[in-house]
C-alpha angles and dihedrals in degrees: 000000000000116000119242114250109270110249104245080067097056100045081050089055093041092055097040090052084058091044080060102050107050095051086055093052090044085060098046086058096046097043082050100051088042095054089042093047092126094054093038083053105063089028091059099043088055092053090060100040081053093048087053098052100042097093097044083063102051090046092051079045095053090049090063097255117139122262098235097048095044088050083060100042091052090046093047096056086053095049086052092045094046100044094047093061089040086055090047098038088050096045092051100042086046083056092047099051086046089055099042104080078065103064100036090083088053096048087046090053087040084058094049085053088055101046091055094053084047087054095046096048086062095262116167120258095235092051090055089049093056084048097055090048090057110117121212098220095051080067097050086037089110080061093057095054085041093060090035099062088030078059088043098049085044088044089064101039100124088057094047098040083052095047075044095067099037096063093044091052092050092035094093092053100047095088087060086046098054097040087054088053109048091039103260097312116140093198091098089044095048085047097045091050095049087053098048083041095056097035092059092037092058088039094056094045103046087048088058096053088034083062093047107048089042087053089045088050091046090052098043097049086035087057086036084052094230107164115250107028098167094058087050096051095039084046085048085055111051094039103052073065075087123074120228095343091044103074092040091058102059101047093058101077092043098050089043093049083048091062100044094051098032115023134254094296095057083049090059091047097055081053095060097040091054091045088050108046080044094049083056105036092044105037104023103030112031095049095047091044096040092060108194094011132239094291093242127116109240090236074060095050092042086052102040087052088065095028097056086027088064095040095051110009128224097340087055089059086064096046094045099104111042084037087058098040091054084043096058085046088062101048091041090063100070138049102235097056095025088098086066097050091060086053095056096049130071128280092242091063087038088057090050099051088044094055 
């Protein structure tokens, strides 16, 4: 007769088979919103503009003025803001391309210089070789993907601007839905409205310092007399939208356009400038703006940037940061993923719970 597993053994295979499945469930999701990017895209974009709008809406509401027109009204103001940076981005990178052949025979004589200093300084011949097939737009190649889903996301406008007012229209009903649903509890309510609480608290407030570092970088190239500060500064200001890399890539094409039109100490000057108006606006004013924080740990922030970045390209380095705090939300309200939660968060909030 065979004895029976001891039971230690059979709680440890119990929880390893869950272990499993979840991780292969965790993969279905993330292979299906990589292979519907496109779709996710659009459909996630519209949920945050939404959420943003939302409480526009209820205080136009709460003033007595119709649904309908204060839905329009909202969406309207969004359709101007939006149109009016897209009108001055495009105008400034159209200058800029029209400009650029320009320049390219002073950064090719700037890379000669380079390479002659390389060769004087005892450089190896192979390594100045690899420094004369360096290709300028390799460097600026993140830029290109920027613009291009900025286009794609524009491309498809009408359908966003009309998933838009739907939602708006259905936003004030979705609490009775989702009491009904979920048989009179409030627990879903009280979730939904912390994430759509956090996520446009972070997006206001990242629009704010996003204003104001783009203004601070405008200003600084503008005194240095770089061409195009208004690209710079408008480039400043959409991609501090992304956390770490954000900040790094704007400042490439400026400070190589600095060095092209005014030589290496000017250069030397815009990086300054763009170290110091980040250094700022990253360590002195967002802290101090963003109160409690996010709740989320910066090796989280860091992972979820290439994590949502390779699920949903480009678009999904934007949206990092508000898509893992709601996700967060979501673990932290029940028992079972509440352990990651605390993971995901900062130590700070982990040694709190733990006194």
């Amino acid at each position: 007769m065979t004895a029976a597993p001891p039971a230690c053994f059979n709680q440890t295979a119990v929880i390893t088979r869950g272990i499993l499945i979840n991780a292969a469930a965790f993969v279905v999701v993330v292979a299906g919103l990589r292979a519907a990017g496109s779709i996710a895209v659009l459909l996630l974009v519209s949920a945050f503009i939404a959420m943003i709008s939302a409480p526009a809406v209820f205080w136009l509401r709460r003033r007595r003025v119709p649904p309908a027109v204060a839905v329009l009204l909202v969406v309207a103001t969004i359709i101007g803001v939006f149109t009016l940076l897209g009108v001055v981005l495009g105008a400034s990178i159209n200058n800029f391309i029209r400009a650029a052949p320009g320049y390219r025979e002073r950064l090719d004589e700037g890379m000669a210089q380079i390479v002659e200093w390389a060769r004087q300084a005892g450089v190896e011949e192979s390594t100045v070789r690899q420094l004369l097939s360096i290709e300028p737009g390799a460097i600026m190649g993140i830029l290109g993907n920027v613009f291009g889903a900025i286009g794609g996301v524009l491309g498809n406008s009408l359908l966003i601007v009309l998933i838009v007012v739907f939602t708006l229209f259905e936003v004030s009903s979705f609490p009775v839905k989702l009491r009904v649903a979920f048989g009179g509890s409030e627990a879903p309510i009280l979730r939904l409205r912390e994430i759509a609480g956090n996520v446009v608290h972070y997006l206001a407030l990242k629009s704010m310092i996003s204003l104001f570092t783009g203004l601070g970088v405008g200003i600084w190239v503008a005194a240095v007399g770089l061409d195009f500060p208004v690209l710079w500064g408008l480039l400043a200001f959409v991609l501090n939208f992304i956390p770490n890399l954000g900040s790094v890539a704007a400042a490439v094409p400026a400070v190589m356009l600095a060095f092209v039109q005014l030589g290496p100490r000017a250069a030397g000057i815009v990086i300054a400038g763009y170290l110091l108006v980040n250094f700022v606006m990253a360590n002195l004013i967002e802290p101090r703006v963003m109160g409690q924080g996010l709740g989320l740990s910066t090796l989280v922030v860091f992972l979820s940037l290439l994590g949502w970045g390779w699920i949903l390209g480009t678009v999904g380095m934007f949206l990092a940061v508000p898509l893992t705090v709601a996700l967060r939300i979501a673990l932290e309200s029940s028992p079972r993923t509440h352990w990651i939660a605390v993971l995901m968060g900062p130590a700070r909030e982990a040694a709190r719970e733990a006194a």
